[in-house]
gemmi code that builds the backbone of each chain (N, CA, C; Angstrom):
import gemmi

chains = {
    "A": [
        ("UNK", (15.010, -19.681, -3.455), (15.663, -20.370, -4.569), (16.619, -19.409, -5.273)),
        ("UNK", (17.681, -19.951, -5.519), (18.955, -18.658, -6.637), (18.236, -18.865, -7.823)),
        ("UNK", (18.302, -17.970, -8.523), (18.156, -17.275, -9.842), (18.603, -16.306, -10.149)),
        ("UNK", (17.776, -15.212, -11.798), (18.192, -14.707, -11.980), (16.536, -13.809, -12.806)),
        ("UNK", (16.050, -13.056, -12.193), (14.974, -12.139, -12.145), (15.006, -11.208, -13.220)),
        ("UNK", (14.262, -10.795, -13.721), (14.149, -10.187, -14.855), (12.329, -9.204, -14.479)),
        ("UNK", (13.040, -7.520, -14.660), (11.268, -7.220, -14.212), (11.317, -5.964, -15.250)),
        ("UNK", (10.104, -5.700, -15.445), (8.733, -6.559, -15.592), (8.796, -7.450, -16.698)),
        ("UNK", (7.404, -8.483, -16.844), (7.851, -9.338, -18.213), (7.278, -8.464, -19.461)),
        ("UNK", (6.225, -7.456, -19.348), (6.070, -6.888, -20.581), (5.868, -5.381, -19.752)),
        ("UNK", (6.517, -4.870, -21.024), (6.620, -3.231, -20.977), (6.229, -2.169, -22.428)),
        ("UNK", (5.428, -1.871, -21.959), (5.288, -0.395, -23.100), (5.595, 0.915, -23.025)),
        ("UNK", (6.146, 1.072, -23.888), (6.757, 2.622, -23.881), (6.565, 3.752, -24.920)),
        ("UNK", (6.440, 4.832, -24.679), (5.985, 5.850, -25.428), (7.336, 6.106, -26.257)),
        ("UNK", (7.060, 6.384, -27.583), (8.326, 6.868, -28.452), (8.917, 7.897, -28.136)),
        ("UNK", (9.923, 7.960, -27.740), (10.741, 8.767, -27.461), (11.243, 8.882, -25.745)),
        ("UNK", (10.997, 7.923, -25.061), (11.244, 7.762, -23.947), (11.732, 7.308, -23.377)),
        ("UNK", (12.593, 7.119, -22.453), (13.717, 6.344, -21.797), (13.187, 5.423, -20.890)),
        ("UNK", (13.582, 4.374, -20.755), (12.836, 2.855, -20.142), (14.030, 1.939, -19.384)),
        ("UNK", (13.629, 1.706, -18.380), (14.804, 1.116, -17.748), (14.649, -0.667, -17.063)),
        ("UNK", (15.210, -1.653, -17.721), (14.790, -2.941, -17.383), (15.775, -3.447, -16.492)),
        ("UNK", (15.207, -4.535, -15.528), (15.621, -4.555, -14.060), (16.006, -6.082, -14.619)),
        ("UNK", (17.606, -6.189, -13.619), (18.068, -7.488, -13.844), (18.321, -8.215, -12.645)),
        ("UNK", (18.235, -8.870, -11.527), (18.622, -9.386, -10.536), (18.909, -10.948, -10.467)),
        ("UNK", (20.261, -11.001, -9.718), (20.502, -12.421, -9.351), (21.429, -12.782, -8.053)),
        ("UNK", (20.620, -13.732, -7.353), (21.340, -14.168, -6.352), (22.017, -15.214, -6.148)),
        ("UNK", (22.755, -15.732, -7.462), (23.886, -17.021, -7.386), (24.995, -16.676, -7.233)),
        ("UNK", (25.366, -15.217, -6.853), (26.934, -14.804, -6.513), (27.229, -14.678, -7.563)),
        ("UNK", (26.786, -14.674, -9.035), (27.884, -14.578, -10.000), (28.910, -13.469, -10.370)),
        ("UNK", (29.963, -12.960, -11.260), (30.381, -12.034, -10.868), (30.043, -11.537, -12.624)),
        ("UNK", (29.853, -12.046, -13.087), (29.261, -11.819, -14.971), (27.795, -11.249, -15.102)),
        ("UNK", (27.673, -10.200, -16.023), (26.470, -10.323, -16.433), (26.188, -9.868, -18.005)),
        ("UNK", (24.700, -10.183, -18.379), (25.106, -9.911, -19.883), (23.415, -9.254, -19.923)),
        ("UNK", (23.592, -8.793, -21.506), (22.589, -8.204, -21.754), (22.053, -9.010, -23.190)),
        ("UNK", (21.102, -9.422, -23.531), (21.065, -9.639, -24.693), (19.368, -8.938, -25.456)),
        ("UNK", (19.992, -9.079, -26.994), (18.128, -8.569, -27.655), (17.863, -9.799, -28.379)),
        ("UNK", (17.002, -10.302, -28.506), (16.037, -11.180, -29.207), (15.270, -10.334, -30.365)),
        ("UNK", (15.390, -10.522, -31.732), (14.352, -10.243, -32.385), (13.061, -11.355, -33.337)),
        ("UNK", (12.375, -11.091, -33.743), (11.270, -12.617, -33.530), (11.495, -13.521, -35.325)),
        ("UNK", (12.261, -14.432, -34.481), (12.585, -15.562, -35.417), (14.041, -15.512, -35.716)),
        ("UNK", (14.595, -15.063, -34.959), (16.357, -14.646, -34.805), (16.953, -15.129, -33.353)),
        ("UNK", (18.432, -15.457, -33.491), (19.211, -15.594, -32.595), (19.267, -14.334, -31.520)),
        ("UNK", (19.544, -14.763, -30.228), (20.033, -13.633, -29.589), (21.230, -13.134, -29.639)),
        ("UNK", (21.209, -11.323, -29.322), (23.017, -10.279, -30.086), (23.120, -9.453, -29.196)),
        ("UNK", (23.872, -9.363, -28.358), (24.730, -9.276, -27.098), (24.653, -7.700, -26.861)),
        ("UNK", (24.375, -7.490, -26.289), (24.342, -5.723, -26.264), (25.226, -4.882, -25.271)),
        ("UNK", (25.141, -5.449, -23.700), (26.538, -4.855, -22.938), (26.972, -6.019, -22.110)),
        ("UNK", (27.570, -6.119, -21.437), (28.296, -7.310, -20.568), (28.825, -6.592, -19.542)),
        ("UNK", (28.936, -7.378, -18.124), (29.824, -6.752, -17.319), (30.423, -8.026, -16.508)),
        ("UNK", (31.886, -8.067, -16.178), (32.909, -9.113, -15.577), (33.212, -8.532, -14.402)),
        ("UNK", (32.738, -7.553, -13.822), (33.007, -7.241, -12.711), (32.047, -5.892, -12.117)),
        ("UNK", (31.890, -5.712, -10.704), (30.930, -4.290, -10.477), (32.381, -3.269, -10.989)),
        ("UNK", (31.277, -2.035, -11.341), (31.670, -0.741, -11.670), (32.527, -0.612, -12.919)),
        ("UNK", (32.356, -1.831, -13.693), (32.890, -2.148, -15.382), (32.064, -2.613, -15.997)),
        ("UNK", (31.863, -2.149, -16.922), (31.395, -3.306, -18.087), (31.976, -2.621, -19.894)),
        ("UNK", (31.589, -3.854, -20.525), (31.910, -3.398, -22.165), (30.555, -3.551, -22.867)),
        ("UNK", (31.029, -2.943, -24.048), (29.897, -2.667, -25.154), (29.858, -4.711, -26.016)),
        ("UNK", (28.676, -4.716, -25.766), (28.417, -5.846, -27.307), (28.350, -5.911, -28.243)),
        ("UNK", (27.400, -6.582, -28.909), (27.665, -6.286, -30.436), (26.839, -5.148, -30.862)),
        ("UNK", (25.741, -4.899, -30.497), (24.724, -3.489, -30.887), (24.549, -3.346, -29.398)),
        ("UNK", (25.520, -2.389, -29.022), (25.375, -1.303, -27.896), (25.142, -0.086, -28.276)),
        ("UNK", (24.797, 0.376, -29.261), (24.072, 1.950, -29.362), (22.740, 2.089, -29.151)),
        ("UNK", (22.272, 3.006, -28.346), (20.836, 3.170, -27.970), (20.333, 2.544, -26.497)),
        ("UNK", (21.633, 2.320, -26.218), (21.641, 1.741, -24.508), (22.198, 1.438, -24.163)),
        ("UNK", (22.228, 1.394, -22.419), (23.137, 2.208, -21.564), (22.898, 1.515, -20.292)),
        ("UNK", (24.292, 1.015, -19.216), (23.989, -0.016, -18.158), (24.483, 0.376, -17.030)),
        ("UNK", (23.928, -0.084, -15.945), (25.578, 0.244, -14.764), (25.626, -0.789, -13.749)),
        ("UNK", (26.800, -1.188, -13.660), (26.805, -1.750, -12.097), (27.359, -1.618, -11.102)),
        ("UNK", (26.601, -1.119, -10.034), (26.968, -0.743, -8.729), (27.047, -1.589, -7.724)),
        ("UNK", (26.012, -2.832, -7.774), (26.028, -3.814, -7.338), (26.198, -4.885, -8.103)),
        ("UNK", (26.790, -6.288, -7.316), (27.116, -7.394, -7.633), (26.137, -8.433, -8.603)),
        ("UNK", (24.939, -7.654, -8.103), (23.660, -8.171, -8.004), (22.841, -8.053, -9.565)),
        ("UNK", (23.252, -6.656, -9.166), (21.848, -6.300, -10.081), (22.766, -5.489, -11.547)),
        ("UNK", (21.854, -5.530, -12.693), (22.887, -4.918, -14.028), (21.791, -4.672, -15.096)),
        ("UNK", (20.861, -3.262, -14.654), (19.741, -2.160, -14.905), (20.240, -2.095, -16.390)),
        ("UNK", (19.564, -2.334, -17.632), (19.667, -2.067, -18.621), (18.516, -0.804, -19.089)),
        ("UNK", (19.048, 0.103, -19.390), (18.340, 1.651, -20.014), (18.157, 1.411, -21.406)),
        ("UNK", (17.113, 1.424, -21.839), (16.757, 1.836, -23.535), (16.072, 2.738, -23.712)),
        ("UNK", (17.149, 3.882, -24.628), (17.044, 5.429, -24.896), (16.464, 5.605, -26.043)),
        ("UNK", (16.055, 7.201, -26.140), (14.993, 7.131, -26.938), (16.215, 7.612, -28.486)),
        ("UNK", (17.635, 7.006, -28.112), (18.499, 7.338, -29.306), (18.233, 5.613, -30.105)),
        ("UNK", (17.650, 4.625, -29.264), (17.451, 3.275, -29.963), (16.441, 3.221, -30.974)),
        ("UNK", (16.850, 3.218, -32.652), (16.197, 3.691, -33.006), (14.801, 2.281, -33.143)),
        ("UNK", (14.935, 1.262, -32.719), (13.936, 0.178, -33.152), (13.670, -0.654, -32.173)),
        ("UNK", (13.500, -0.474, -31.055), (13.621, -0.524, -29.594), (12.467, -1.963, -28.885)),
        ("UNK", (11.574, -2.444, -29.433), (10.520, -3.377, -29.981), (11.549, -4.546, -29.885)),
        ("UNK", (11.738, -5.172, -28.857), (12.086, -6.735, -28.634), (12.414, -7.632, -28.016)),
        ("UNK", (12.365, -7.959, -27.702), (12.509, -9.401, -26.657), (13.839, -9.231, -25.870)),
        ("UNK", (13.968, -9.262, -24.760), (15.308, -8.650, -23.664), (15.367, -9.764, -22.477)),
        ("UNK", (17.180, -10.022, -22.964), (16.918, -11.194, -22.087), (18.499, -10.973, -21.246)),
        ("UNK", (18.438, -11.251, -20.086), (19.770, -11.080, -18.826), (19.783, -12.534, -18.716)),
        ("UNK", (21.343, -12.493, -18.351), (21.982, -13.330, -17.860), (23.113, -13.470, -17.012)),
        ("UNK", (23.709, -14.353, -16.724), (24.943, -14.642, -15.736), (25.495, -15.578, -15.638)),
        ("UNK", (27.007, -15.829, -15.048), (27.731, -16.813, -15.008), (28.936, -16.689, -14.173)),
        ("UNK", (29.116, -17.524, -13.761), (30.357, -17.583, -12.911), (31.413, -17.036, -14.207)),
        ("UNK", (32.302, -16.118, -13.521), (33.066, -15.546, -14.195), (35.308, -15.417, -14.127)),
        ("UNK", (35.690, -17.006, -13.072), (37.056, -16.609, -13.021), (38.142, -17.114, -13.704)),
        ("UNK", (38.981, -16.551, -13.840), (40.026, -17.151, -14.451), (40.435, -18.677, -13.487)),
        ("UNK", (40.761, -19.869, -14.446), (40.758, -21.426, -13.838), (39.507, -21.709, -13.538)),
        ("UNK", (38.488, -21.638, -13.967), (37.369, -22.138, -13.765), (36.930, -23.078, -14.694)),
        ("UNK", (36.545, -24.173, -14.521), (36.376, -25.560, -15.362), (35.075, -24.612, -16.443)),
        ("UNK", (35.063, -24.385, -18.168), (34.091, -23.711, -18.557), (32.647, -23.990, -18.379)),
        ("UNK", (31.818, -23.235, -17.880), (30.088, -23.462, -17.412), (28.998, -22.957, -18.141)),
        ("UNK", (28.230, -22.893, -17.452), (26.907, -22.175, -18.096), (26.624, -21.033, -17.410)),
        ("UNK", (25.952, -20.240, -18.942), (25.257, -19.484, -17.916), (24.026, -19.389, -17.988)),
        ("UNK", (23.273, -18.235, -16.866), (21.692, -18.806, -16.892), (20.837, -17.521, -17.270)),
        ("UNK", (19.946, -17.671, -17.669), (19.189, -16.751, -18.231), (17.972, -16.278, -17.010)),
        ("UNK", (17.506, -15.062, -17.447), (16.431, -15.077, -16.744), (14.701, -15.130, -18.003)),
        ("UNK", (13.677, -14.839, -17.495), (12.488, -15.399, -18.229), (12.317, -14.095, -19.422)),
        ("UNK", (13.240, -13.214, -19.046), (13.353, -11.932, -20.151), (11.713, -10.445, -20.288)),
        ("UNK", (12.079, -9.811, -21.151), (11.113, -8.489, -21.257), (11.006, -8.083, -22.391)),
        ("UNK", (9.680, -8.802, -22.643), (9.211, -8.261, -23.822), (8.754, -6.173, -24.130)),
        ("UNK", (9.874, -5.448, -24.774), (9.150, -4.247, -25.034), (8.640, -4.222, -25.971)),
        ("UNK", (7.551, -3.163, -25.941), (6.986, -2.579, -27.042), (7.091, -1.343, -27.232)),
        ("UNK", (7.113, -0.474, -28.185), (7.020, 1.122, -28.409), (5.265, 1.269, -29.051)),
        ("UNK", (5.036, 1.866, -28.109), (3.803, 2.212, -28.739), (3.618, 3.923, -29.275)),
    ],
    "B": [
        ("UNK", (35.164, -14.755, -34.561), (34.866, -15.837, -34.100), (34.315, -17.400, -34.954)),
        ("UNK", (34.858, -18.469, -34.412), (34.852, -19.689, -35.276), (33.080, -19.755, -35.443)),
        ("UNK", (32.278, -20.016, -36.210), (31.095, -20.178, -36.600), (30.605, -21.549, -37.145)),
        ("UNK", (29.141, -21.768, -36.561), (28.233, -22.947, -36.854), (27.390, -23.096, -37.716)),
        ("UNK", (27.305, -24.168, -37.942), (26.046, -24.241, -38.896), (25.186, -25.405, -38.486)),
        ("UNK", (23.760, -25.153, -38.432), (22.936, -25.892, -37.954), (21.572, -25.533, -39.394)),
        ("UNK", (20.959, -27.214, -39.510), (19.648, -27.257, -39.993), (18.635, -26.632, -39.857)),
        ("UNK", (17.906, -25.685, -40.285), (16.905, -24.762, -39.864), (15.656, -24.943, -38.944)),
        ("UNK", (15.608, -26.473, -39.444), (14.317, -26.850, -39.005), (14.820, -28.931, -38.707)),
        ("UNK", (13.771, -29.919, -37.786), (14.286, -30.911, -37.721), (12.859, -31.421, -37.231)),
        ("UNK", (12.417, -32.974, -37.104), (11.159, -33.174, -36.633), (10.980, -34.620, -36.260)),
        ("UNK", (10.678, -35.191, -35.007), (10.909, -35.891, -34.422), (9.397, -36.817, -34.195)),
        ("UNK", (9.444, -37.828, -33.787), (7.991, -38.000, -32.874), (8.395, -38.515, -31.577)),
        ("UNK", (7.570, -38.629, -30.829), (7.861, -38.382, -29.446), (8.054, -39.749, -29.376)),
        ("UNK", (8.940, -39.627, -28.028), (9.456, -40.879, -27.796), (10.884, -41.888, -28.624)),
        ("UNK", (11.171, -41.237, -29.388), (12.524, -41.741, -30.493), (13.401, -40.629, -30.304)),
        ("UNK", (14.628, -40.950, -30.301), (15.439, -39.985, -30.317), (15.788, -39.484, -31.460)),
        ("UNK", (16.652, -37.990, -31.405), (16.545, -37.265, -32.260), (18.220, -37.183, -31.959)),
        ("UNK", (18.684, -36.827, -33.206), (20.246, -36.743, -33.751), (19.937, -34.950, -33.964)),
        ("UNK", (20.540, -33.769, -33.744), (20.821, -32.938, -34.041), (22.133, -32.365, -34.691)),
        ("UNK", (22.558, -32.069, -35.873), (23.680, -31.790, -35.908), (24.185, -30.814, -35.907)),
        ("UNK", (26.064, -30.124, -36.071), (26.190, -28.824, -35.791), (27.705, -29.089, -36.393)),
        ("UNK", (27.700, -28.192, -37.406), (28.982, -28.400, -38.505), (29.851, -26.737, -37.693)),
        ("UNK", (30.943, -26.911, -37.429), (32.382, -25.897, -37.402), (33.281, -26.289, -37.463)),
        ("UNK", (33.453, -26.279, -38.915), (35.132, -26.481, -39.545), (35.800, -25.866, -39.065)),
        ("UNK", (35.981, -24.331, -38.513), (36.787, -23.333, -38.230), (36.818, -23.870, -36.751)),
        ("UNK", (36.350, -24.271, -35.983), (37.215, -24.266, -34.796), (38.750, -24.593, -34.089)),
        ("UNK", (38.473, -23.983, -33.388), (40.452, -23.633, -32.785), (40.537, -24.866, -31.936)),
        ("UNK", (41.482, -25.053, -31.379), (42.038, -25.910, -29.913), (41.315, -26.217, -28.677)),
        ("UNK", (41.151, -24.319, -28.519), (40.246, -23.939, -27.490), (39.436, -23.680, -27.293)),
        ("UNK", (38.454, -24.000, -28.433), (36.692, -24.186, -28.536), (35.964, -24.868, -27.883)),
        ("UNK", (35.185, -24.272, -26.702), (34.498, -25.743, -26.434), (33.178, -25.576, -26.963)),
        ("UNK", (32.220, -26.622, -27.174), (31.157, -26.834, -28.312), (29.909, -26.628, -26.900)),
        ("UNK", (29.363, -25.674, -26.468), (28.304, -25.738, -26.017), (27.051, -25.557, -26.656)),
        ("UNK", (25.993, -26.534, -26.074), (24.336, -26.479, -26.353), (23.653, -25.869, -25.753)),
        ("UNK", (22.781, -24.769, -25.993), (21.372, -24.398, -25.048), (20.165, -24.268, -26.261)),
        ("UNK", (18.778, -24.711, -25.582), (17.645, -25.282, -25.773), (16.847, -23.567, -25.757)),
        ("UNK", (15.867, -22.945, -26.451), (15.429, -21.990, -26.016), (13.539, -22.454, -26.201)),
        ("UNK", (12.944, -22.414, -25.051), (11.609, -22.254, -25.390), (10.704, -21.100, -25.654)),
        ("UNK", (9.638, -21.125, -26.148), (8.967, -20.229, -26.869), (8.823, -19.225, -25.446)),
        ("UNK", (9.032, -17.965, -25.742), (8.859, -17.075, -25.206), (9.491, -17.138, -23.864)),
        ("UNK", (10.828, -17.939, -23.949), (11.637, -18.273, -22.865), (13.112, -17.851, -22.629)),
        ("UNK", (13.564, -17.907, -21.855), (15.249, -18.057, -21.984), (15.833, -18.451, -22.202)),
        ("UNK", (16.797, -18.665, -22.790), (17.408, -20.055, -23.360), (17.965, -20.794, -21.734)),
        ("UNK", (18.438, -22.183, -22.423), (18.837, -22.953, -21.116), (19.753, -23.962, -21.626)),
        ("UNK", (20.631, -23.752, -20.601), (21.708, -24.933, -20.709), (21.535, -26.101, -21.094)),
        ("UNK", (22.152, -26.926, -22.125), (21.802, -28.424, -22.281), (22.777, -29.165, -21.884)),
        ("UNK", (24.382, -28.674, -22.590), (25.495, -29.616, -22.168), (26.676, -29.043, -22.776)),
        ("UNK", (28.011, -29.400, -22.546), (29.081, -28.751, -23.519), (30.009, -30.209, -23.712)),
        ("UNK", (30.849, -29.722, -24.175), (31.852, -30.714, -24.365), (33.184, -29.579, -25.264)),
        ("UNK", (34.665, -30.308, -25.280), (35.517, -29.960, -25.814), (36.189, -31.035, -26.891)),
        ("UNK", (36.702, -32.605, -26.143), (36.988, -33.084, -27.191), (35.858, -34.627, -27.135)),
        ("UNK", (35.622, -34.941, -25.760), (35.635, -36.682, -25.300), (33.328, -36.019, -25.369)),
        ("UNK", (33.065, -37.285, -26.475), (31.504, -37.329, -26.018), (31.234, -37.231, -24.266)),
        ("UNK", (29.854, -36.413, -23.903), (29.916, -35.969, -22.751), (28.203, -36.900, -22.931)),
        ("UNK", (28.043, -36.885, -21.221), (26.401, -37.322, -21.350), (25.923, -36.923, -19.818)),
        ("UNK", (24.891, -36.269, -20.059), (23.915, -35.568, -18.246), (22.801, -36.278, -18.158)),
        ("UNK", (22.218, -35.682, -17.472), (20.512, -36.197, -17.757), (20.014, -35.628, -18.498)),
        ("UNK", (20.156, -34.542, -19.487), (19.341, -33.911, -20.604), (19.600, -34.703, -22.097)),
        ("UNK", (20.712, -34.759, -22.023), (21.297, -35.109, -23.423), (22.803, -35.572, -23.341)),
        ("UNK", (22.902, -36.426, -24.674), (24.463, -36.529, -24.939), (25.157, -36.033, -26.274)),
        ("UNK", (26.266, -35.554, -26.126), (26.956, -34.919, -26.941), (27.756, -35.293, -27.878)),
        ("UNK", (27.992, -35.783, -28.992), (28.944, -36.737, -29.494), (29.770, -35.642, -30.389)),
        ("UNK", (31.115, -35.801, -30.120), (32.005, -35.104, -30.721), (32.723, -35.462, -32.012)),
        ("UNK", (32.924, -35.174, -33.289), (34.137, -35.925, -34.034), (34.912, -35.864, -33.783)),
        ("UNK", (35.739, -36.754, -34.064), (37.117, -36.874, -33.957), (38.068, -35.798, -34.591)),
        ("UNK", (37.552, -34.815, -35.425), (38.825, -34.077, -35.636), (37.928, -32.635, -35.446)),
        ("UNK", (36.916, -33.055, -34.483), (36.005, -31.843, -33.746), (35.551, -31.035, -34.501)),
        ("UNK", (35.203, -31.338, -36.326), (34.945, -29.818, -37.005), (33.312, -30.411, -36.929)),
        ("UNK", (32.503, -31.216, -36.131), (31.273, -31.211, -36.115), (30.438, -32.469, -34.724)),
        ("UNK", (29.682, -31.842, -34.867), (29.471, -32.474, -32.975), (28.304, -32.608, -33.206)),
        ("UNK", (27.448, -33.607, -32.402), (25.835, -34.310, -32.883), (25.200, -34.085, -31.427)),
        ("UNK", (24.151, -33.274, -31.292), (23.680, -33.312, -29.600), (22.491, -34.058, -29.730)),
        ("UNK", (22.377, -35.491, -28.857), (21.428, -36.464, -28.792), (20.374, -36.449, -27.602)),
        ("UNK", (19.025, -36.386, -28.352), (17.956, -36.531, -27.177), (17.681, -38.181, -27.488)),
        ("UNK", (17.376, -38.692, -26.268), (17.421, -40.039, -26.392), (16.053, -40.749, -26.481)),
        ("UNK", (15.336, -39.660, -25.859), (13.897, -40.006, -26.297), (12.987, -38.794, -26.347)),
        ("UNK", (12.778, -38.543, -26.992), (12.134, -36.908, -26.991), (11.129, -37.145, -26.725)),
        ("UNK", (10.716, -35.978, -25.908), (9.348, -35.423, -25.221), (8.707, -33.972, -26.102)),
        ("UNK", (7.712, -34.349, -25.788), (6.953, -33.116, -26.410), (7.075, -31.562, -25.307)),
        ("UNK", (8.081, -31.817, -24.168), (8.786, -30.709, -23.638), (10.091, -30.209, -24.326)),
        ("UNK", (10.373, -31.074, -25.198), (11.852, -30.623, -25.848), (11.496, -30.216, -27.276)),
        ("UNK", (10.371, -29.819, -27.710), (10.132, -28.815, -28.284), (10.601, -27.617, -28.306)),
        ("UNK", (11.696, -27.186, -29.430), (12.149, -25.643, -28.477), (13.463, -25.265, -29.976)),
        ("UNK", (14.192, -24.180, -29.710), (14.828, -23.925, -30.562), (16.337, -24.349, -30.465)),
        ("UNK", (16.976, -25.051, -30.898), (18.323, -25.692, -30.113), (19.629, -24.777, -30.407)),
        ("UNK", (20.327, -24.118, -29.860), (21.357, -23.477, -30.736), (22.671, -24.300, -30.154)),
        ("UNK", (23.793, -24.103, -31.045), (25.290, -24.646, -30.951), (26.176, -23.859, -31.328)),
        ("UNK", (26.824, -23.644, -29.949), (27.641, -22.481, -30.080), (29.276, -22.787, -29.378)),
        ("UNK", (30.473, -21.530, -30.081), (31.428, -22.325, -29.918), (31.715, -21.353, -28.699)),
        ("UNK", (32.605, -21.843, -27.596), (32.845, -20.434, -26.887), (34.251, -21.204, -26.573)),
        ("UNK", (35.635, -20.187, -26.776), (36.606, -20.347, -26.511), (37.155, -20.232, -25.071)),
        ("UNK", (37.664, -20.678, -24.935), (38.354, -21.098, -23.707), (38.780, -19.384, -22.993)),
        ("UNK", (38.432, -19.327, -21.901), (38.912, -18.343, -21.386), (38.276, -17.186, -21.156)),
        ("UNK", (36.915, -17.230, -22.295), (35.948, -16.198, -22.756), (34.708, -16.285, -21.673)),
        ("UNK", (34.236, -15.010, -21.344), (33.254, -15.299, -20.567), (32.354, -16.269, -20.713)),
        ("UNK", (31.990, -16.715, -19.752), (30.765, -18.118, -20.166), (29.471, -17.152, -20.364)),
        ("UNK", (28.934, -16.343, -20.288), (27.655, -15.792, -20.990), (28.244, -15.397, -22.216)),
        ("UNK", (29.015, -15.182, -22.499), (29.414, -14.921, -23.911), (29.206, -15.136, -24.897)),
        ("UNK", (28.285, -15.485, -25.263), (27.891, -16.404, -26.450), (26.876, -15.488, -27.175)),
        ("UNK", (27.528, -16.396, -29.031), (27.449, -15.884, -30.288), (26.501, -16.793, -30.424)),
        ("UNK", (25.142, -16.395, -30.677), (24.076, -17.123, -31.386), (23.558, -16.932, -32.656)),
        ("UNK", (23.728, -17.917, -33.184), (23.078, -18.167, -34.915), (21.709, -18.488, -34.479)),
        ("UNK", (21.135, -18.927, -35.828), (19.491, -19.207, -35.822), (19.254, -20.298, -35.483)),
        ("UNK", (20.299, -21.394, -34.927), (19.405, -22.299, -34.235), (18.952, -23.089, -35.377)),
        ("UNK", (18.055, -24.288, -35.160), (17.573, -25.596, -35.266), (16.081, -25.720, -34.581)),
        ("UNK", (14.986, -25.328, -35.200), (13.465, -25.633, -34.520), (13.327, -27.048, -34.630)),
        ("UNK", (13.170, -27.731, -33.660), (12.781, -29.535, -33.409), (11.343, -29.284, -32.953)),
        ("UNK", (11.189, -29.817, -33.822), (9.094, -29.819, -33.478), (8.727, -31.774, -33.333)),
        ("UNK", (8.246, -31.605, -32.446), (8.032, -32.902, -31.777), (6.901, -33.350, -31.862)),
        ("UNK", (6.213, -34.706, -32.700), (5.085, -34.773, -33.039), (4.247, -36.078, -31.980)),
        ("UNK", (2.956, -36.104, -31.559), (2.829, -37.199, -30.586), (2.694, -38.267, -31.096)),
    ],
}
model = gemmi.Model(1)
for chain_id, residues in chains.items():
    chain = gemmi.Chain(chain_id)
    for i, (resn, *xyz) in enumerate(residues, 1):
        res = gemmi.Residue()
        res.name, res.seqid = resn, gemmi.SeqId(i, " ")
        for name, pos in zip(("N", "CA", "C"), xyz):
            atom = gemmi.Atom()
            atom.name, atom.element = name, gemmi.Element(name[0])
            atom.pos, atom.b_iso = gemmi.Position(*pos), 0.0
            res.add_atom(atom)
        chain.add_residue(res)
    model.add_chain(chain)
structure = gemmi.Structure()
structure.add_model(model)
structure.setup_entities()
């Protein structure tokens, strides 16, 4: 089935440690996004990427850090410079071209961290 | 970016449909008005979009005003699966489709 994978669903991490959350999708899209959830709040965009081996900063991109090498996949890092790092992490994707009738995009089931 | 405003909270009983609304005066030309649904401890998910003409899927229908500064997303008979947090968001034309600016949403609590 295409989707869009999200691993693991819960993670704990020691303060001060670097943590790296796994994003995968196999609908070809060429978009991907990053978002944070905090509890009883909208989700706020953190990096994006429109193409492999690019991406831009979101709205709170400090304290983490992305890459894409593949089409596929778009590894979100949370450093131990994030200072409040505790929240709900959610990937996504979407078809991404110029003339494209506007769509959706799809989420995956997301990653809950914790700092312990 | 053009911004929404939605009811905090809304409450239905199952089986009647539910009117949701979603006020943006500020929108441009090239706004189109998309919906996604988020469940508890879930991802959010697509419901429907529209730009100017009411739209309708199998989830829901969308009713637009006429001078587009506010748009009504209709469940036609709610289920106690459409329990969930609704957000309405504007995304301009051209802009990535994950792109999206989320406010706090609309909790629809669905009673049996």
């Amino acid at each position: 089935d295409g989707g869009i994978t999200q691993s693991p669903k819960y993670l704990f991490r020691k303060e001060g440690q670097n943590v790296t959350l796994s994003c995968e999708q196999n609908l070809n899209h060429d978009a991907m996004y990053w978002y944070r959830q905090d509890p009883g709040q909208g989700l706020r965009l953190i990096y994006y990427s429109q193409i492999v081996n690019d991406f831009q900063k979101g709205d709170i991109a400090e304290g983490y850090s992305v890459s894409r090498e593949k089409k596929e996949s778009f590894p979100l890092t949370v450093t131990s410079a994030q200072k409040n790092p505790t929240a709900f992490y959610l990937c996504a994707s979407s078809i991404d071209r110029v003339g494209q009738v506007s769509t959706e995009a799809f989420f995956g089931q997301g990653t809950r961290l914790t700092v312990v | 970016d053009a911004k929404t405003t939605q009811p905090n909270s809304m409450e239905s009983n199952e089986e009647e449909p539910v009117h949701l609304p979603c006020n943006h005066s500020t929108i441009s030309g090239t706004d189109y008005i998309h919906w996604y649904r988020q469940l508890p401890s879930q991802g959010p998910e697509y419901v429907i979009h529209g730009l100017t003409s009411n739209v309708n899927n199998r989830m829901a229908s969308l009713a637009i005003a006429e001078d587009r500064k506010s748009s009504t997303l209709i469940l036609h008979r709610a289920t106690l699966r459409d329990a969930a947090v609704y957000y309405c968001i504007l995304l301009a034309g051209g802009t990535s489709y994950g792109k999206l600016t989320f406010g706090q949403g609309t909790i629809l609590t669905v009673h049996p």
